[in-house]
Residue frames relative to the residue before (quaternion, step in Angstrom):
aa qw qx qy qz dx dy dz
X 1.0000 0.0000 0.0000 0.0000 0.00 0.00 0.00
X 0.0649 -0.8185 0.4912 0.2908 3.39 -1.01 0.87
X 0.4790 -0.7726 0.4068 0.0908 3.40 -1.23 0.74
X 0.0546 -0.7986 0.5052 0.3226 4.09 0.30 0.38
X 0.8892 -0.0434 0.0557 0.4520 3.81 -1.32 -0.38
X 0.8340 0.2616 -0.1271 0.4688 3.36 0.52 -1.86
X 0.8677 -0.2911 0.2611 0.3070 3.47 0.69 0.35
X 0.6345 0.5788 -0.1837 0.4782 3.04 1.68 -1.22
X 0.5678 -0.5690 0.4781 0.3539 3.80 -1.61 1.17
X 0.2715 -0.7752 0.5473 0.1604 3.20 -0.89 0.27
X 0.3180 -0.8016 0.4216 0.2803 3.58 0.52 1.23
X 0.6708 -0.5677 0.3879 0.2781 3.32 -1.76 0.44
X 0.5703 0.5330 -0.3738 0.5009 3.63 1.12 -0.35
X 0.7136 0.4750 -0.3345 0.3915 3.63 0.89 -0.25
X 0.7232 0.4457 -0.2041 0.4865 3.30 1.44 -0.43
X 0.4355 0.6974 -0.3184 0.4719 3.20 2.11 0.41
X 0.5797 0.6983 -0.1314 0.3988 2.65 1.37 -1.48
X 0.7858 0.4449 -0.1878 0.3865 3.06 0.64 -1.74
X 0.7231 0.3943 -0.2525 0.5078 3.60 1.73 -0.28
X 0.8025 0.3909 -0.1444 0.4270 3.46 1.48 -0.10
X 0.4889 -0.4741 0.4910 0.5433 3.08 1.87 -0.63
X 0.7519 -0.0784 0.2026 0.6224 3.08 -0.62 -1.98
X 0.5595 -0.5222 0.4997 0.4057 3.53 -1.48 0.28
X 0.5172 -0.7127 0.4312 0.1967 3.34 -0.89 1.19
X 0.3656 0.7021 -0.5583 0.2485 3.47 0.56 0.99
X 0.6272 -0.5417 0.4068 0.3843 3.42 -1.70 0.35
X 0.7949 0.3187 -0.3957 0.3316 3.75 0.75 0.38
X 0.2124 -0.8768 0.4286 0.0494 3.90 -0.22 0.76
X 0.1968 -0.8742 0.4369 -0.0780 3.27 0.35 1.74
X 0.1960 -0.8028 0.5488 0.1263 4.06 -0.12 1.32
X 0.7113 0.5042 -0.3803 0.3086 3.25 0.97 -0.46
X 0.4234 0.7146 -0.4058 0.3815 3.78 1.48 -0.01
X 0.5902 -0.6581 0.3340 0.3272 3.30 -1.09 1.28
X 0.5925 0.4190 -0.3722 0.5786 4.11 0.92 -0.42
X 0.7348 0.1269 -0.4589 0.4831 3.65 -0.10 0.34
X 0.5035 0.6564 -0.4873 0.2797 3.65 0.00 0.31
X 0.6520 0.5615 -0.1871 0.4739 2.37 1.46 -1.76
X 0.5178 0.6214 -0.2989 0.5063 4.01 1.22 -1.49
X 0.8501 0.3881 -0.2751 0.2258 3.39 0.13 -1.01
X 0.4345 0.7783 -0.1948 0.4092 2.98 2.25 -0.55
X 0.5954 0.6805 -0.0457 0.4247 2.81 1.47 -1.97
X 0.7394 0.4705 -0.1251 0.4651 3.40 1.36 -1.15
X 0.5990 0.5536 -0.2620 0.5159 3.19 1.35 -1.23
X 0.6259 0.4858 -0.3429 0.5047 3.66 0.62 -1.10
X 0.6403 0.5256 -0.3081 0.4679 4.10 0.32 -0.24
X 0.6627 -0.6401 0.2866 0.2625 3.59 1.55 0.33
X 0.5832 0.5322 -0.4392 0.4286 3.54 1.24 0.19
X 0.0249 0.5472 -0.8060 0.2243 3.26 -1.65 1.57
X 0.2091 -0.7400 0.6197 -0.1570 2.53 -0.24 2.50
X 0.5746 0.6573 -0.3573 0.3318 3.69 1.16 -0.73
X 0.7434 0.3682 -0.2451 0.5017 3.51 1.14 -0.56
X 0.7309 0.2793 -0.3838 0.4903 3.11 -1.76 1.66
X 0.5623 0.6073 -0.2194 0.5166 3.02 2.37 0.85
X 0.3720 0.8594 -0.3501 0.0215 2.92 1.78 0.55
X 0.3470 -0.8317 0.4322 0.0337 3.44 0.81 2.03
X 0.1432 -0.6085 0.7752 0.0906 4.10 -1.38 -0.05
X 0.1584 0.8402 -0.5176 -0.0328 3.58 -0.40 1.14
X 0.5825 -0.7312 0.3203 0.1532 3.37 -0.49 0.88
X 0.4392 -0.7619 0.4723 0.0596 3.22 -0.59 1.97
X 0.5701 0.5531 -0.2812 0.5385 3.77 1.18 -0.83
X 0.4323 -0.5730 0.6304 0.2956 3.13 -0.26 -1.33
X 0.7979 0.2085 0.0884 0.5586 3.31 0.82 -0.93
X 0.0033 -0.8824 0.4341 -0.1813 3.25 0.27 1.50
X 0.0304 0.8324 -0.5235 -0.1794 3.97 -0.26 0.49
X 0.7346 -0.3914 0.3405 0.4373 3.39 -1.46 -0.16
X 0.8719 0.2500 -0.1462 0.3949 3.28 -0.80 0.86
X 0.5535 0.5801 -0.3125 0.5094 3.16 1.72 -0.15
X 0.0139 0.7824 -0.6225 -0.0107 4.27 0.74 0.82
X 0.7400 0.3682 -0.5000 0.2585 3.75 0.26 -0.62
X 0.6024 0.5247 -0.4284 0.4222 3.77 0.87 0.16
X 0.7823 0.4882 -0.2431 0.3010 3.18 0.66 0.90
X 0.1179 -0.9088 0.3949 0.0652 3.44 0.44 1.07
X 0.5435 -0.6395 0.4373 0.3232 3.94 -1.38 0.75
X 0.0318 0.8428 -0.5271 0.1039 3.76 -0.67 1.41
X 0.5511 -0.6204 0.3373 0.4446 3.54 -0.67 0.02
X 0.5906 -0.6705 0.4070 0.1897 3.28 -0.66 1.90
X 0.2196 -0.6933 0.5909 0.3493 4.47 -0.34 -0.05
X 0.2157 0.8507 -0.4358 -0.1997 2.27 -1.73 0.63
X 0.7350 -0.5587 -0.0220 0.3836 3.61 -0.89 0.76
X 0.8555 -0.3692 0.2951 0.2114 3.22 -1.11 0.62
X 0.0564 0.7977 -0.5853 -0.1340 4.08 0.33 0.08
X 0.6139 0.5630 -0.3154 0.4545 3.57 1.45 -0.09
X 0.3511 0.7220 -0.3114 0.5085 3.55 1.80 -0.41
X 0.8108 0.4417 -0.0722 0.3772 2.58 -0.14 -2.35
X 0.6930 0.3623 -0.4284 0.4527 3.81 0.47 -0.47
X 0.6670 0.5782 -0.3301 0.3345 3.41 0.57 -0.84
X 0.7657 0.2735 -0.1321 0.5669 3.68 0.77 -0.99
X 0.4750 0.2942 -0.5570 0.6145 4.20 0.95 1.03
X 0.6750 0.4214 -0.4698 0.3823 3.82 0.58 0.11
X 0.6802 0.4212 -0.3631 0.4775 2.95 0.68 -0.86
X 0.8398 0.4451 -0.0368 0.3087 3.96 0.56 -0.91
X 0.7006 0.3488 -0.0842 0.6167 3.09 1.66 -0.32
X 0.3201 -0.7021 0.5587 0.3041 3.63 -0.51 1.27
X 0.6746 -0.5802 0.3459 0.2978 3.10 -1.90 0.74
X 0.7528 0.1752 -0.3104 0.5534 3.69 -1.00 1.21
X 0.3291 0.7726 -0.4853 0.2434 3.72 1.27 0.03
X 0.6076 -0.5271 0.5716 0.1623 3.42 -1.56 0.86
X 0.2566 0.7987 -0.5428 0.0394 3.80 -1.10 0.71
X 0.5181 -0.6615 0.5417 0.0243 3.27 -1.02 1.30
X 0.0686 0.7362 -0.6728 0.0260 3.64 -0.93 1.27
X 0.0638 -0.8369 0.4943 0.2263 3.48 -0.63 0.45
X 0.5589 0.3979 -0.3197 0.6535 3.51 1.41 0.08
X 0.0064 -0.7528 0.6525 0.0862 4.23 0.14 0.51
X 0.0996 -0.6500 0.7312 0.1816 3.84 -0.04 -1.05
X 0.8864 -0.0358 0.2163 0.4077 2.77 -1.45 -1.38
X 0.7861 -0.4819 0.2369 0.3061 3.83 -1.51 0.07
X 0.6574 0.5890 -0.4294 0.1912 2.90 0.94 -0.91
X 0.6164 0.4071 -0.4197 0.5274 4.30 0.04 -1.23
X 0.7641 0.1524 -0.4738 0.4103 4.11 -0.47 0.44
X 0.5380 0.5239 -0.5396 0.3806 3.99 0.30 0.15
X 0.7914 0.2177 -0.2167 0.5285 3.38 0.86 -1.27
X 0.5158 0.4084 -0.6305 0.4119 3.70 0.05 0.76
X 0.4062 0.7148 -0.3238 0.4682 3.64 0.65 -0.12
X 0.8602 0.4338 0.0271 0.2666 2.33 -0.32 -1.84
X 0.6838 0.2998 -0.1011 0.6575 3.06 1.93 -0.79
X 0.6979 -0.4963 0.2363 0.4591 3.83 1.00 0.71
X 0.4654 0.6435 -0.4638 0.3926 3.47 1.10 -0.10
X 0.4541 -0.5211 0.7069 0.1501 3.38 -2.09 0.52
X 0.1510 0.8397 -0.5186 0.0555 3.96 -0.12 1.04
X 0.0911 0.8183 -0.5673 -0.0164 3.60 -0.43 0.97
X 0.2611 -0.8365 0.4690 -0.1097 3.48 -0.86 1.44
X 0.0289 0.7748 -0.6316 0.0020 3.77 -0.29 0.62
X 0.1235 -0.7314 0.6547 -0.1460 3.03 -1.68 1.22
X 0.2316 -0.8151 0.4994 0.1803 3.70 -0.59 0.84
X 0.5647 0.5995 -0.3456 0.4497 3.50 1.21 1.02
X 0.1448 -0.9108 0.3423 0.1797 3.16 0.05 0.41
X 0.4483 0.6080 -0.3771 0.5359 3.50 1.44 -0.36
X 0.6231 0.5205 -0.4084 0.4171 3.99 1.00 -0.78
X 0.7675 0.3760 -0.2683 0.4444 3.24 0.58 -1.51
X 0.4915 0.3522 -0.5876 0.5377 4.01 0.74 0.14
X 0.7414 0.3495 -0.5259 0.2270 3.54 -0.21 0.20
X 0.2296 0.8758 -0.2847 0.3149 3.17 1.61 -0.22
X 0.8085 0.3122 0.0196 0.4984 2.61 -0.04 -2.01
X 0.8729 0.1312 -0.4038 0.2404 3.23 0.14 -0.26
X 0.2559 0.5916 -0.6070 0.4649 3.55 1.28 0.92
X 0.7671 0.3382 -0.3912 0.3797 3.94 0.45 -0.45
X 0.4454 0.8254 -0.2015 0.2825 3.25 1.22 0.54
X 0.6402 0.4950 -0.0334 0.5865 2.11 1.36 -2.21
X 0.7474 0.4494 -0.2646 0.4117 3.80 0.92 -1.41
X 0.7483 0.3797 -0.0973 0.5351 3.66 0.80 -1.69
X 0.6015 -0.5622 0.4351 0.3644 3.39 -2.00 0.63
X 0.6044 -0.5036 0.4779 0.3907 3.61 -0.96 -0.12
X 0.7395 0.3029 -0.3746 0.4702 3.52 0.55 -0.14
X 0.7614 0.2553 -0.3506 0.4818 3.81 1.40 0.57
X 0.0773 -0.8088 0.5586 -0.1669 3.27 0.46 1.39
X 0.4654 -0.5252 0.6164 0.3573 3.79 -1.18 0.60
X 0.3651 -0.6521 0.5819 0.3207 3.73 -1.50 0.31
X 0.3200 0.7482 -0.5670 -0.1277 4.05 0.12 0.13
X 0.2910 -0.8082 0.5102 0.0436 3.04 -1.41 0.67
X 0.4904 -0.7458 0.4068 0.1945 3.94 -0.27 1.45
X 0.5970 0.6567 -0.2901 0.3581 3.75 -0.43 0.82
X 0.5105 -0.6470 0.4314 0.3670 3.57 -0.52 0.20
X 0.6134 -0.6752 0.3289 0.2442 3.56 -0.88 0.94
X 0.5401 0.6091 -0.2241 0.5357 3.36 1.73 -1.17
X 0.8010 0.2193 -0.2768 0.4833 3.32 0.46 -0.65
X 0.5580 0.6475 -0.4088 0.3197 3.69 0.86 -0.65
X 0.7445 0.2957 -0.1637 0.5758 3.39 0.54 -1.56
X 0.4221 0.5120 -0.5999 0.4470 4.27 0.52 1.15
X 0.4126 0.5761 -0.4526 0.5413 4.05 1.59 -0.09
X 0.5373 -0.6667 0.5063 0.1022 2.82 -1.78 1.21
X 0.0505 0.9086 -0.3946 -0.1270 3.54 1.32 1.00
X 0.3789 -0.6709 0.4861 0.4123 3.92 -0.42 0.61
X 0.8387 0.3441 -0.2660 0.3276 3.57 -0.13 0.07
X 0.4273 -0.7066 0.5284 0.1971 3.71 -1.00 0.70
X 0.4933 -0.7967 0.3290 0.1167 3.54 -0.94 0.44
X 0.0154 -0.9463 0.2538 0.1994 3.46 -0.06 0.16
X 0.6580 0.1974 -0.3058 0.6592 2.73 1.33 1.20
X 0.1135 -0.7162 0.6723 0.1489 4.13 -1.17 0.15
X 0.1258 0.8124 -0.5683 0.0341 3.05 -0.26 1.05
X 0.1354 -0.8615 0.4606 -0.1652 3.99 -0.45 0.95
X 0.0644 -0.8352 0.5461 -0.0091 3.43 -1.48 0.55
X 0.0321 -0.9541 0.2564 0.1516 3.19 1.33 0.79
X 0.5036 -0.3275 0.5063 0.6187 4.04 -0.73 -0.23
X 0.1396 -0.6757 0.6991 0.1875 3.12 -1.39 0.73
X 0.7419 -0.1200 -0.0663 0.6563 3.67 -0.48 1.67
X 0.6038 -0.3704 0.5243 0.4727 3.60 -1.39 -1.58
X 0.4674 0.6370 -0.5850 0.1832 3.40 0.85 1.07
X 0.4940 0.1011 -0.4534 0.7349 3.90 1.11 1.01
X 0.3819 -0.5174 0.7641 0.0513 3.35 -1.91 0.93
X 0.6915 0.6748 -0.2397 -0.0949 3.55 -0.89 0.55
X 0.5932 0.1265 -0.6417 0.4694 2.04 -0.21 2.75
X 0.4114 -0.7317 0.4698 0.2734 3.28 -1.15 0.58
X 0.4631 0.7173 -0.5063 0.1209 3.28 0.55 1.32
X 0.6809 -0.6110 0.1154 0.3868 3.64 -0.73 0.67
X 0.6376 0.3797 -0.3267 0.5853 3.47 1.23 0.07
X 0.4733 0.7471 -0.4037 0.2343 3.45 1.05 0.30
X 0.3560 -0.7905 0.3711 0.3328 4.10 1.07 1.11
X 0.6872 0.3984 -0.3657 0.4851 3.93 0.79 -1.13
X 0.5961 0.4257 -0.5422 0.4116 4.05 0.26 0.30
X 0.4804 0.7601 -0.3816 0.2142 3.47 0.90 -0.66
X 0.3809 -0.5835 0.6084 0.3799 3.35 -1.03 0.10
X 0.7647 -0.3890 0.2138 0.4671 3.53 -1.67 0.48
X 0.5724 0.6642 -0.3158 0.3626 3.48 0.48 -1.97
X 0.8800 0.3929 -0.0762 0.2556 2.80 -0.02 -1.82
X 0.4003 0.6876 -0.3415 0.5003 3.32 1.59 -0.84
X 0.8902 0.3381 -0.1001 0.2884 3.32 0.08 -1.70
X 0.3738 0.6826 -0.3467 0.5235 3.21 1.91 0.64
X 0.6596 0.5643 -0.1409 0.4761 3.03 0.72 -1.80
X 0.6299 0.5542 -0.1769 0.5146 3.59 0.79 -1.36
X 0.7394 0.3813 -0.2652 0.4874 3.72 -0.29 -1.15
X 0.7601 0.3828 -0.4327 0.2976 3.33 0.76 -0.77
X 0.4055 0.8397 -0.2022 0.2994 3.40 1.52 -0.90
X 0.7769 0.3557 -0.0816 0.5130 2.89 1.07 -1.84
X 0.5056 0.5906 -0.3870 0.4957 3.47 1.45 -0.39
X 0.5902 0.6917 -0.2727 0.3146 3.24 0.76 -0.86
X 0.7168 0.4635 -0.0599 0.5175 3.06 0.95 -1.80
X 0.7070 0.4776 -0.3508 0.3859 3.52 0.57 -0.71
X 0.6113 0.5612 -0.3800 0.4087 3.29 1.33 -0.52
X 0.7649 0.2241 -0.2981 0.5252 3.54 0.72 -0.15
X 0.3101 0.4884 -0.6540 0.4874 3.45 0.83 1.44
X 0.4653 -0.6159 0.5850 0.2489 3.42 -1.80 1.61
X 0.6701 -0.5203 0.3912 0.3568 3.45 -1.27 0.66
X 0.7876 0.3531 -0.2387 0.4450 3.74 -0.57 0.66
X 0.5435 0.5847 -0.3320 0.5025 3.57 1.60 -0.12
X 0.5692 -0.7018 0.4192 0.0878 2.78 -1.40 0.50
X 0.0142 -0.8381 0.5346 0.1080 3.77 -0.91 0.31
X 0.0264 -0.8591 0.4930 -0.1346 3.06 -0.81 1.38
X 0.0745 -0.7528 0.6529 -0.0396 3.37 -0.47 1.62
X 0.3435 -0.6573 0.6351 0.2159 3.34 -1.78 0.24
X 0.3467 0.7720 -0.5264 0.0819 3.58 -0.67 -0.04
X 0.4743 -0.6557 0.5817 0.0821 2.89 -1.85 0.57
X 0.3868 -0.6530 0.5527 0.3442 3.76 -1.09 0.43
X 0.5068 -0.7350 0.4503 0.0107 2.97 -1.74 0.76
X 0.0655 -0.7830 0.4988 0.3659 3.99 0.37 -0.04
X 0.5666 -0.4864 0.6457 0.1597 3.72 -1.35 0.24
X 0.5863 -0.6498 0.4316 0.2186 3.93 -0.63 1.11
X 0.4402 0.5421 -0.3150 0.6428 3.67 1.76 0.33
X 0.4117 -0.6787 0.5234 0.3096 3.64 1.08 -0.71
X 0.5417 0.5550 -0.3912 0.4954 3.95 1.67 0.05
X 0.6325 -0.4976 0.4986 0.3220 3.54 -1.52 0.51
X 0.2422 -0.7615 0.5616 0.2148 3.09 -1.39 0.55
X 0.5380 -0.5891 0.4453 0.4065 3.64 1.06 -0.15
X 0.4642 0.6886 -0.5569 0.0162 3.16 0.86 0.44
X 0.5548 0.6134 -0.3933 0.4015 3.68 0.81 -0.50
X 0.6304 0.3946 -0.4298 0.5119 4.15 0.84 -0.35
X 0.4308 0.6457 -0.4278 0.4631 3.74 1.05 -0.63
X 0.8193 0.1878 -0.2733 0.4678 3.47 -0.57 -1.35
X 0.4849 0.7015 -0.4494 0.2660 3.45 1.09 0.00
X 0.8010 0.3196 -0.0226 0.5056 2.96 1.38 -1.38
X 0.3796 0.4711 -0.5456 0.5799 3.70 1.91 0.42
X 0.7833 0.3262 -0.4790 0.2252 4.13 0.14 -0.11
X 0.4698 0.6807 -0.3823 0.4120 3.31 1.82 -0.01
X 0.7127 0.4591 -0.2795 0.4507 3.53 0.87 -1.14
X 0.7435 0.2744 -0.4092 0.4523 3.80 0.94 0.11
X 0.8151 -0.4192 0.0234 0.3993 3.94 1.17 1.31
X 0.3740 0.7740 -0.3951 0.3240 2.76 2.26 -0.98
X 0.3114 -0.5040 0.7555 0.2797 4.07 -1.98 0.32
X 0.3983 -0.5228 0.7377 0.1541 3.18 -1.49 0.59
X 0.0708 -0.8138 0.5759 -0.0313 4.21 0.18 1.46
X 0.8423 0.0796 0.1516 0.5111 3.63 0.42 -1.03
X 0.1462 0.6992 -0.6972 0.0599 3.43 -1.40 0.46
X 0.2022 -0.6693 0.7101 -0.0833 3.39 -1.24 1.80
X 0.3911 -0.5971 0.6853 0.1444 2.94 -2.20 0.53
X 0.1097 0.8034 -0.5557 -0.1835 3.41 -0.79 0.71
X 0.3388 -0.7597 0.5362 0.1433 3.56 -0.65 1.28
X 0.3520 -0.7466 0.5615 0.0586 3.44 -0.74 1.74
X 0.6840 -0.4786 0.4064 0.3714 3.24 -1.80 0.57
X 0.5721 -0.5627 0.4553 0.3857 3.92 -0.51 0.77
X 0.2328 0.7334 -0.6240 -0.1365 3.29 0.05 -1.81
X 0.8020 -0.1176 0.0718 0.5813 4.08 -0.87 -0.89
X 0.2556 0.7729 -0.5754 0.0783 3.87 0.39 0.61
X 0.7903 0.3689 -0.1633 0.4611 2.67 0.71 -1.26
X 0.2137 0.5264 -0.4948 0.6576 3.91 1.58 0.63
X 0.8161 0.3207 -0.2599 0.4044 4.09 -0.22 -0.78
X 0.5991 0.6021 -0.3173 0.4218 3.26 0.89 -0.59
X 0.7366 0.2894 -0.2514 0.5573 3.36 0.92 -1.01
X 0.8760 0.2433 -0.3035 0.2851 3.59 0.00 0.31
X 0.5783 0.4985 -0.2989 0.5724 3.15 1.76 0.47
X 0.7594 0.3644 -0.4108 0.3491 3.63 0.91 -0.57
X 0.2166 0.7656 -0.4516 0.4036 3.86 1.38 -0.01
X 0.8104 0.4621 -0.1442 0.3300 3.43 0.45 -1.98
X 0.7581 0.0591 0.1044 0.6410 3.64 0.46 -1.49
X 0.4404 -0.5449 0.6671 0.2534 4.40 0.57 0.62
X 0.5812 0.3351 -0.6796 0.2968 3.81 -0.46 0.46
X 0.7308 -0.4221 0.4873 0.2242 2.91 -2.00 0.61
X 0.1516 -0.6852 0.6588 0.2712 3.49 -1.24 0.47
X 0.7127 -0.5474 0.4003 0.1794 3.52 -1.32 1.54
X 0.1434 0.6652 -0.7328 0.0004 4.13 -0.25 -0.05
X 0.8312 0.3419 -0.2559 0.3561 3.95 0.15 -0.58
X 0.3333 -0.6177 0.6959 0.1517 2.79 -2.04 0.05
X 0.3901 -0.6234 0.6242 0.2638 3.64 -1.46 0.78
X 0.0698 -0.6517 0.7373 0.1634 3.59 -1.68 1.00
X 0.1435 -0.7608 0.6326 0.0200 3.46 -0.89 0.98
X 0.1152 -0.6933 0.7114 0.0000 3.67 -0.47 1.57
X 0.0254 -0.5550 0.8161 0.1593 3.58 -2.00 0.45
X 0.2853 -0.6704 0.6739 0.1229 2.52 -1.94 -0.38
X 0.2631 -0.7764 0.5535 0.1472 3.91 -0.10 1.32
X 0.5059 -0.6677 0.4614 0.2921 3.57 -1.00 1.50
């Protein structure tokens, strides 16, 4: 039995902790007091990933090109700096190199940085990545700046980059439920089809300049379909990393902060019986 100062057992989730962060289990709970606290820790260091995000998120669900009146202004998401430390620890060797092809907003290149990592990020906005940079300014030294890089992913990662990766780590548009921007290589204006072209190839892309034995790790979330039915999008990217060699290694729940759910629950599930969402999908490969 271990014991701290006053005598008392010290439970196994604390002594996980102290070697993992979070206990390495398949469910990942934001609302616990040690990641609240972590995420607090992060926020207070100056990241406001939300800005240079100037996002359309869809009220429908199911949103097509050219259709603006089905879409109302909401608070854009955003990622996790508590996430992000946990899964470049758990997944990424120390000082290790990592590859985003969907970057968005600041947060996954301040804290890889920030924590000794090599983060390079590509975005087909450019007003984001000027905000980018200079949130990594304001926080990081100048001589350890994220690398992000303006442009579409399809064509970017067809460059002969000199260096391999040791980790892909990623949050893609999930489908066109945020829209944001209406350019033409932009994947979240896309219709479904097309989306999942654009996408498969992307990720094919990236894995190829993942080093053999590294890992790839996307988050994401399912989507409903303008019927109000899934689309599969989480087995999809499941099976766009299988079809370029990738192992399917791991898969975590991450259980968001409630906030007005249970405000939805009671007056939305009465109506149509769907479920109200609290989670998110971690999806871990592994490159033979």
């Amino acid at each position: 039995m271990n014991l701290d100062l006053f005598g008392q057992e010290i439970i196994k989730d604390e002594l996980l902790r102290d070697k993992f962060i979070e206990p390495p289990f398949s469910v990942l709970d934001t609302k616990g007091g040690n990641w609240v606290n972590r995420k607090k820790k992060w926020l207070r260091i100056g990241l406001k990933s939300e800005i240079g995000r100037d996002t359309k998120v869809n009220a429908n669900l199911k949103p097509f090109k050219g259709n603006a009146e089905r879409f109302e202004d909401k608070q854009v998401s955003v990622f996790d700096p508590a996430l992000c430390e946990v899964l470049y620890n758990w997944f990424c060797p120390i000082g290790g190199t990592i590859l985003d092809p969907f970057a968005g907003g600041s947060v996954r290149g301040i804290v890889a940085n920030y924590l000794g990592y090599k983060y390079s990020g590509i975005d087909i906005r450019q007003e984001q990545i000027d905000s980018n940079r200079q949130q990594a300014m304001d926080i990081l030294p100048i001589e350890n700046q994220p690398q992000w890089y303006v442009g579409d992913s399809n064509e970017l990662l067809n460059d002969n980059w000199n260096t391999k990766f040791d980790m892909v780590m990623s949050c893609p548009p999930y489908a066109d439920l945020e829209v944001y921007s209406d350019l033409e290589c932009d994947i979240s204006n896309m219709n479904y089809a097309d989306f999942m072209i654009a996408y498969e190839s992307i990720i094919l892309k990236s894995c190829k300049l993942l080093k053999s034995g590294g890992y790839a790790c996307f988050v994401v979330g399912e989507v409903r379909d303008k019927q109000g039915n899934y689309i599969g999008f989480v087995p999809d990217t499941i099976n766009a990393f299988k079809k370029c060699g990738m192992n399917f290694y791991n898969e975590g729940i991450l259980l968001n902060q409630l906030g007005n759910a249970a405000m939805r629950a009671s007056s939305l599930f009465p109506k149509n019986q769907k479920l109200v969402k609290v989670h998110q999908n971690i999806l871990v490969f592994k490159k033979p």
